[in-house]
C-alpha positions as CSV (number, residue, x, y, z in Angstrom):
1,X,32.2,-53.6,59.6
2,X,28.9,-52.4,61.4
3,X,29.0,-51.3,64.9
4,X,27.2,-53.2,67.1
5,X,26.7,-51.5,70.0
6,X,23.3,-52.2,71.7
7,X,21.0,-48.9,72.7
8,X,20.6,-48.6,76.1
9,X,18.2,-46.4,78.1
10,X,19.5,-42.8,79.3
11,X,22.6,-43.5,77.9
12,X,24.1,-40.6,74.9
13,X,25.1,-41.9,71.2
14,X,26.3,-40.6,68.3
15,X,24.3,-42.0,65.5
16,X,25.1,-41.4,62.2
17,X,24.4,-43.0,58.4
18,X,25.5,-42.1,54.8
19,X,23.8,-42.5,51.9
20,X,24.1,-45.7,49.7
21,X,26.7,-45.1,46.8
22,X,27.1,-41.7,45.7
23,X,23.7,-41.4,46.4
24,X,22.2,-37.5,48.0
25,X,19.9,-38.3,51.3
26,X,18.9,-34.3,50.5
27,X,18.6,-32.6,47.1
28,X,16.6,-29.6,48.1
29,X,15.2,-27.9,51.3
30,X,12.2,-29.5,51.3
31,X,14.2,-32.8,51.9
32,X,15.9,-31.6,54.7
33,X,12.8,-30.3,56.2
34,X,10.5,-33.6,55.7
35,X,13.8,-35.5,57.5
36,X,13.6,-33.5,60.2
37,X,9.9,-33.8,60.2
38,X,10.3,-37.5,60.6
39,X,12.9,-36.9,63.5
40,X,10.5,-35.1,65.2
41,X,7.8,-37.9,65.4
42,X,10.3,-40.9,65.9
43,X,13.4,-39.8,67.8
44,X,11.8,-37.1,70.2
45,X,9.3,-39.4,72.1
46,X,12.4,-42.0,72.8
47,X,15.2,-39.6,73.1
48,X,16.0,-35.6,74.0
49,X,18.4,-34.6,70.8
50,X,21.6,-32.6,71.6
51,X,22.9,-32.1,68.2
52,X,22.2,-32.8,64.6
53,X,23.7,-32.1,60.7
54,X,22.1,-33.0,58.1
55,X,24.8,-33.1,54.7
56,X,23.9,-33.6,51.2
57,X,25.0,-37.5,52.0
58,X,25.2,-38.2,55.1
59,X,23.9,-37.2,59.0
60,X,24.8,-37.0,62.4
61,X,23.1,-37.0,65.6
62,X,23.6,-36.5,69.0
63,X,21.3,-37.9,71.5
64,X,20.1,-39.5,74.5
65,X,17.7,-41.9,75.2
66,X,14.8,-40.9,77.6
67,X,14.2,-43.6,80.6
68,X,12.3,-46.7,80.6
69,X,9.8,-45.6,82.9
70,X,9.1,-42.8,80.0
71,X,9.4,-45.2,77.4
72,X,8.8,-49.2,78.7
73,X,9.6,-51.8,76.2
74,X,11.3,-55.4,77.4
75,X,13.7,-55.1,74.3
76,X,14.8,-51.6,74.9
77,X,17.4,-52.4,71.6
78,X,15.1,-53.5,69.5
79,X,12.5,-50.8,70.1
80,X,14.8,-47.8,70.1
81,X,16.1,-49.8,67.1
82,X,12.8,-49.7,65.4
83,X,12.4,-46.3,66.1
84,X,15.3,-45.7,64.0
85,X,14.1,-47.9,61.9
86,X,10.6,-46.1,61.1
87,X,12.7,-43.0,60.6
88,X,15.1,-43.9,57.6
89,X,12.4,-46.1,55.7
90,X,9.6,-43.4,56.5
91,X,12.0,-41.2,54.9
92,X,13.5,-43.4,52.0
93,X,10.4,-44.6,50.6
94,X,8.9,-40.6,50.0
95,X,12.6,-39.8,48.7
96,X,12.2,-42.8,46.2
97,X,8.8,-41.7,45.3
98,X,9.5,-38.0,44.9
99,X,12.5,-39.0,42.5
100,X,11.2,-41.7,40.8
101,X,14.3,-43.9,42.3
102,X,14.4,-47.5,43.7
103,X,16.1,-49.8,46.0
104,X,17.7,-48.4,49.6
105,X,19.0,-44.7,50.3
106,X,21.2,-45.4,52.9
107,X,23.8,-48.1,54.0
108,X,21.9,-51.0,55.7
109,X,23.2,-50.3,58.7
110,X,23.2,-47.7,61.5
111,X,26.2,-46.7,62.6
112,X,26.1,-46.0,66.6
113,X,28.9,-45.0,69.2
114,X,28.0,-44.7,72.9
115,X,29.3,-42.0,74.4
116,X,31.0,-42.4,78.0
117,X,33.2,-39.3,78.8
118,X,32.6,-35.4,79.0
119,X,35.8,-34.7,76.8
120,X,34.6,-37.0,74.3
121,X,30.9,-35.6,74.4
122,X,32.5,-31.7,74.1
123,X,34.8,-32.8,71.1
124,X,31.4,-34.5,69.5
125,X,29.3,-31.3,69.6
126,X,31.9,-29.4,67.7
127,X,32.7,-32.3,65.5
128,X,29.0,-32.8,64.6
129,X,28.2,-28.8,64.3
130,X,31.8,-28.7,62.1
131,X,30.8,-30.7,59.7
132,X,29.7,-28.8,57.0
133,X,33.1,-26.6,57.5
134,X,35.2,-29.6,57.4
135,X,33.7,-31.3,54.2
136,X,34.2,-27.8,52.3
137,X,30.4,-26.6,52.3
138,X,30.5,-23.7,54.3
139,X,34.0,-21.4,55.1
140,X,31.5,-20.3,58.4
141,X,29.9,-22.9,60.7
142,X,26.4,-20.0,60.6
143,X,26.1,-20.6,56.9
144,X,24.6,-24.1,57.2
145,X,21.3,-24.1,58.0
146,X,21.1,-28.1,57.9
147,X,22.1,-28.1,61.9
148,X,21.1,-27.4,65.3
149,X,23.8,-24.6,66.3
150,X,21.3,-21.9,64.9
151,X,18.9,-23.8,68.0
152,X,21.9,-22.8,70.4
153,X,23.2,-19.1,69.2
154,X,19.1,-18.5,69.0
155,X,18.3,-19.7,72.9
156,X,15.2,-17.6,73.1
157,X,13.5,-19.4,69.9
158,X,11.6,-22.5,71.1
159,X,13.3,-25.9,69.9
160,X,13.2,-29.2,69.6
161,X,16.8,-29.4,70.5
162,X,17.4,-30.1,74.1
163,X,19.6,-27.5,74.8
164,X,20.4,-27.3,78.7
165,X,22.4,-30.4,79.0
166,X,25.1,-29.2,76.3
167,X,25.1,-25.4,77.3
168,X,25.9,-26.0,80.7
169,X,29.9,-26.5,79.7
170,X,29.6,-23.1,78.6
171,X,29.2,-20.0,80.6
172,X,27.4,-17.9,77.9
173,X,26.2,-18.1,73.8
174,X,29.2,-16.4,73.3
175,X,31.4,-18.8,74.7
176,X,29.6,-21.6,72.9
177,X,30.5,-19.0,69.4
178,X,34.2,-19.5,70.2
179,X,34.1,-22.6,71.3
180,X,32.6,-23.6,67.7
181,X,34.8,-21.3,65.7
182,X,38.2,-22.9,67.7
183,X,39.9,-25.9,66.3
184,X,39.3,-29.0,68.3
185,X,41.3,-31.8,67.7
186,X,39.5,-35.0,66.8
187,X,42.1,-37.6,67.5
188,X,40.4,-40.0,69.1
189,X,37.1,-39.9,67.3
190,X,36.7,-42.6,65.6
191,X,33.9,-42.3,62.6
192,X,34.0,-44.4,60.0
C-alpha cells in the first residue's frame, strides 16, 4: 500500500521509488546524469538534499524541505508534491523517448517516510549510501559513483549536496569513512 504521509515544510524524508516491472530507471551514465540534472532544477529550490543513490531500478533520497517563507504555497503537499511530480515525468518522458518505450517508468506512487529521530536519520545515511553494497553492485561503498558519499569524502569540491547538517555527527571525513564502511543494523527501517 502507498504511504501517505503528507510533506511538510522543514521537516526531513526519505523518498524513494522503483521502477515499474523489471523495468531499468538508468541504463547508461548519461541517464544517471540527466536525473540528476532534473534533481537539480526541481528538488533544490524546495529542499537542501542530504543524501541520494541512484540504482539501475530504483532511488533514494534524503532530504529536507526549505521553509515556507523560502518557498510560500497554501498547499505546501500538493506543491512539494508537484515538484516531485515534474521530476519523475520530466525524466520518464526523455527515458521513453530515448528508448523508444511507452507507458510509466516508475510505480505510480512516491514512496515517503518522515523522519523524526537522530538515530533513525544516522542509520538512513548509511542505509541510503549502502545501497549499492547491499544489493551486490559494488564489494566497496567508493566504487559507485551513482551517490552523494563521493560529495562528503570530497568536502572541498563544491556540491549540490547540503553537507553540514549530516557531517556534524561526525568529528572528521575519516570518521564519516568508518562510519560508512561499519555494519549498521537496519532493524527498524522499514522500506518497502
Amino acid at each position: 500500500m502507498p504511504n501517505t504521509e503528507n510533506f511538510e515544510y522543514e521537516y526531513v524524508y526519505h523518498i524513494y521509488s522503483h521502477a515499474n516491472g523489471r523495468d531499468l530507471i538508468f541504463r547508461e551514465e548519461e541517464n544517471y546524469k540527466y536525473f540528476l540534472d532534473k534533481l537539480v532544477k526541481y528538488i533544490v529550490p524546495i529542499a537542501e538534499i542530504y543524501a541520494y543513490c541512484l540504482m539501475p531500478n530504483h532511488f533514494h533520497l534524503l532530504v529536507r524541505f526549505k521553509s515556507e517563507d523560502q518557498i510560500p504555497n497554501k498547499d505546501e503537499h500538493k506543491y512539494l508534491m508537484k515538484q516531485f511530480s515534474n521530476l519523475l515525468n520530466g525524466y520518464a518522458k526523455a527515458y521513453n523517448k530515448r528508448y523508444n518505450r511507452k507507458g510509466s517508468l516508475f510505480l505510480d506512487y512516491l514512496k515517503r517516510k518522515r523522519v523524526n529521530d537522530n538515530t533513525y536519520l544516522i542509520k538512513l545515511f548509511h542505509y541510503i549510501h549502502n545501497n549499492p553494497v547491499n544489493h551486490g553492485f559494488v564489494e566497496d561503498i567508493k566504487d559507485w559513483k551513482y551517490s552523494s558519499y563521493h560529495s562528503y569524502i570530497n568536502l572541498a569540491k563544491e556540491s549540490k549536496i547540503e553537507r553540514t547538517e549530516m557531517m556534524q555527527y561526525f568529528d572528521t571525513v575519516n570518521d564519516f569513512i568508518e562510519y560508512h564502511q561499519s555494519n549498521v543494523e537496519y532493524d527498524f527501517l522499514t522500506i518497502e
